[in-house]
C-alpha positions as CSV (number, residue, x, y, z in Angstrom):
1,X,-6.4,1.9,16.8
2,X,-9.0,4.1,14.1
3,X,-8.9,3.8,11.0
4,X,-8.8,7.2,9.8
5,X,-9.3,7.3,6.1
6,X,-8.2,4.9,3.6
7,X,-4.3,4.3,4.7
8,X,-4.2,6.7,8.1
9,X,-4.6,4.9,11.5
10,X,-4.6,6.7,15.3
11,X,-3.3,5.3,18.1
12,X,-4.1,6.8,21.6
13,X,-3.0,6.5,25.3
14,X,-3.5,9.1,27.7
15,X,-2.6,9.7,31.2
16,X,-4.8,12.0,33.5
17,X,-3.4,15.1,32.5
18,X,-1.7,14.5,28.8
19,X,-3.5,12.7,25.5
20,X,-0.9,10.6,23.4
21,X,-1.8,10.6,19.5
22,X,-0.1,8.7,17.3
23,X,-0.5,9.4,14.0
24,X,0.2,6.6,10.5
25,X,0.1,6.9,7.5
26,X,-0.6,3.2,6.2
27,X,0.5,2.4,2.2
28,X,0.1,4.3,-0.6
29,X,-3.2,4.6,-0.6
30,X,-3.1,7.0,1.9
31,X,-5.1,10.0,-0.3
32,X,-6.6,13.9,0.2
33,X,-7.5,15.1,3.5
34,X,-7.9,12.7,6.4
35,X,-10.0,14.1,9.2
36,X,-7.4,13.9,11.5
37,X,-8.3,17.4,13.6
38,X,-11.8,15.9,14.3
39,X,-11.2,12.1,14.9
40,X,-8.3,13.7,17.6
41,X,-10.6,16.5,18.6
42,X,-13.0,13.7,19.4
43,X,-11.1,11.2,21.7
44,X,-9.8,14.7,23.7
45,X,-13.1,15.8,24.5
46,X,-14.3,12.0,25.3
47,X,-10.8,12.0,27.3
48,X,-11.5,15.6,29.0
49,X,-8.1,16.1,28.4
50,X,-6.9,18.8,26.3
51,X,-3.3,18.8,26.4
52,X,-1.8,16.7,23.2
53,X,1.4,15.4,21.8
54,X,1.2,14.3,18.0
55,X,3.7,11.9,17.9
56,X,4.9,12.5,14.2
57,X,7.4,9.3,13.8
58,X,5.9,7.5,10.9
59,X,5.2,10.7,9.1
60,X,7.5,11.4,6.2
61,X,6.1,14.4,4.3
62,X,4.2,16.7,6.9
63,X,2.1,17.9,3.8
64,X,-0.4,21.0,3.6
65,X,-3.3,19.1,4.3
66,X,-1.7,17.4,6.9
67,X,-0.7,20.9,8.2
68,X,-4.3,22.7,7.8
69,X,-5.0,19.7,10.3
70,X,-2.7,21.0,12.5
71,X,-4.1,24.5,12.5
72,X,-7.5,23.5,12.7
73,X,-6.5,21.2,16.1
74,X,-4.5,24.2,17.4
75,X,-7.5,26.9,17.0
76,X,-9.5,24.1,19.4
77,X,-7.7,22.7,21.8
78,X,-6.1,27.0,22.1
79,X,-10.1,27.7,22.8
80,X,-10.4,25.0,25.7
81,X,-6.8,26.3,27.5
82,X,-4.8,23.4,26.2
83,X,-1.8,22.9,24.1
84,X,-0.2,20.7,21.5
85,X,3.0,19.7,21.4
86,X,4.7,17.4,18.4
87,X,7.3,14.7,19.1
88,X,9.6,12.4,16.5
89,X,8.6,15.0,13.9
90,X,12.2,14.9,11.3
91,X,14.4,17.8,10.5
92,X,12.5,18.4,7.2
93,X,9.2,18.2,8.9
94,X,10.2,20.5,11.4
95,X,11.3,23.1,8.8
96,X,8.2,22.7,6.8
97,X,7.1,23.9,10.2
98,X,9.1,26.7,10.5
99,X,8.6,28.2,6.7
100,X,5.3,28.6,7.7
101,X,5.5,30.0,10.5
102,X,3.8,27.4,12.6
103,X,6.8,26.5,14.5
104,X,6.1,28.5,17.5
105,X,2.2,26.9,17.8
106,X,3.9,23.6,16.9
107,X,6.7,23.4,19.6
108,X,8.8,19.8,18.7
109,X,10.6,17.4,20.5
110,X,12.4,14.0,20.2
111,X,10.1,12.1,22.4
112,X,7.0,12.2,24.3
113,X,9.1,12.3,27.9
114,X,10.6,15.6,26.5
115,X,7.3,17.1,25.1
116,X,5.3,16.8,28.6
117,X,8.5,17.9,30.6
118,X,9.0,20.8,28.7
């Protein structure tokens, strides 16, 4: 587990072909921008893997910085040939998604199983 920024924690597991991220947000003093693009962006390249699923579970409010993450990840791992894929993102989340347009970089599904089959 990392400790992110004050109140966001990673958690990892990765197989030879897929990284596993999970991302929490930890209390409320979970605050601004946590450099979650680069922490992940790190432990892919240590990993030399470059196909991800975010697993989104704990997060309940997929907010713009949270988002600008997301784009900034995408623009990467895009560069390197790999992908990102999201799993246990909510219904709300997943529209956030889709009002800006990112569903289609952002592909979800209900578990991690799903994500890599898909």
């Amino acid at each position: 587990m990392i400790s992110v920024a004050p109140g966001w924690e990673l958690s990892w597991e990765g197989t030879r072909d897929w990284l596993f991220v999970k991302i929490r947000r930890c209390g409320s003093e979970a605050d601004g921008t946590p450099p979650l693009a680069q922490q992940i962006w790190d432990l892919a390249e240590r990993a030399s893997v470059f196909q991800l699923v975010l697993e989104m579970d704990e997060i309940d409010v997929l907010f713009s910085h949270l988002i600008g993450q997301l784009v900034m990840m995408h623009k990467r791992v895009w560069a390197k040939g790999g992908k990102i894929r999201l799993c246990g993102l909510s219904q709300r989340n997943q529209e956030a998604l889709y009002l800006c347009r990112l569903d289609d970089r952002f592909p979800s599904f209900p578990t991690r199983q799903e994500a890599v089959s898909a």
